[in-house]
N, C-alpha and C positions, 0 to 999 in steps of 0.2 A: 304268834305262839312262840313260848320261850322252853330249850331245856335245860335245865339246871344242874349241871353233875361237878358236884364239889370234891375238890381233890380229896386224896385220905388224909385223913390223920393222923400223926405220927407222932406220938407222944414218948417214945421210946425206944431207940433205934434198935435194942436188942443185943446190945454188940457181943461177942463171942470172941476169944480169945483163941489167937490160929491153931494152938495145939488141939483143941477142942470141936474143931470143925471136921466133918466125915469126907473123905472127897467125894462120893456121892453126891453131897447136899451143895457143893460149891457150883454155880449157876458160871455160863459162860457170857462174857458181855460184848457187845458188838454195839455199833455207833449207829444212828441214823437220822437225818434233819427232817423234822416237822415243822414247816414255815420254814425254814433257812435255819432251825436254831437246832444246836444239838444235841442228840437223846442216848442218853446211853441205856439200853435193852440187857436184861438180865435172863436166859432161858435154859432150861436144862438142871437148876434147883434154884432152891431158895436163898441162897447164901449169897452175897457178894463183898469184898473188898470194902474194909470202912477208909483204907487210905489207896489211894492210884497212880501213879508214878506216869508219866509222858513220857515217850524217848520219841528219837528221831531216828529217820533211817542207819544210821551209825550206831545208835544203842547209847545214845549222849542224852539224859534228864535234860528234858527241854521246861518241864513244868511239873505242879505235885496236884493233889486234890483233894481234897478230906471229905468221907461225908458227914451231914447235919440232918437235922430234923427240914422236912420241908416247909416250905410259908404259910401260913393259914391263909389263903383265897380260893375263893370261887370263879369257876369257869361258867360264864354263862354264852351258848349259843342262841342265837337270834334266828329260828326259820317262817320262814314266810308259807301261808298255805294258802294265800288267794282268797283272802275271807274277810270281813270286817275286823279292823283294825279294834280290839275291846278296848285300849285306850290304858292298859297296864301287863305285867309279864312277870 
């Protein structure tokens, strides 16, 4: 048995221009690995950062980040329930 949950899609990032954002609506982002790869979590509103800046413990730009539209793919999970195999998913 297969489930199928297709990313969203993202056909227009919305972007907003920072004078224009409530701080209210600015969401705060925190990191965390899913399989080893990293996810940056958005909670607390809707809003996030279209550009991200990296510093290192000193406050030194280590890296930058832009964001994009995400990929068009689909996640497909594989589980298994003990049953005859129907031979498609």
């Amino acid at each position: 048995m297969s489930d199928i949950t297709p990313e969203p899609e993202v056909t227009d990032l919305g972007l907003i221009p920072s004078s224009e954002v409530k701080p209210d609506d600015v969401g705060a982002l925190s990191l965390r690995y899913v399989d080893g790869v990293p996810v940056l979590v958005v909670t607390g509103g809707a809003v996030a950062p279209a550009a991200i800046t990296v510093v290192d413990a000193a406050g030194v730009p280590v890296a930058a980040y832009t964001a994009g539209p995400l990929p068009a793919v689909a996640q497909v999970v594989i589980t298994s329930r003990g049953g005859p195999d129907p031979g498609y998913f």
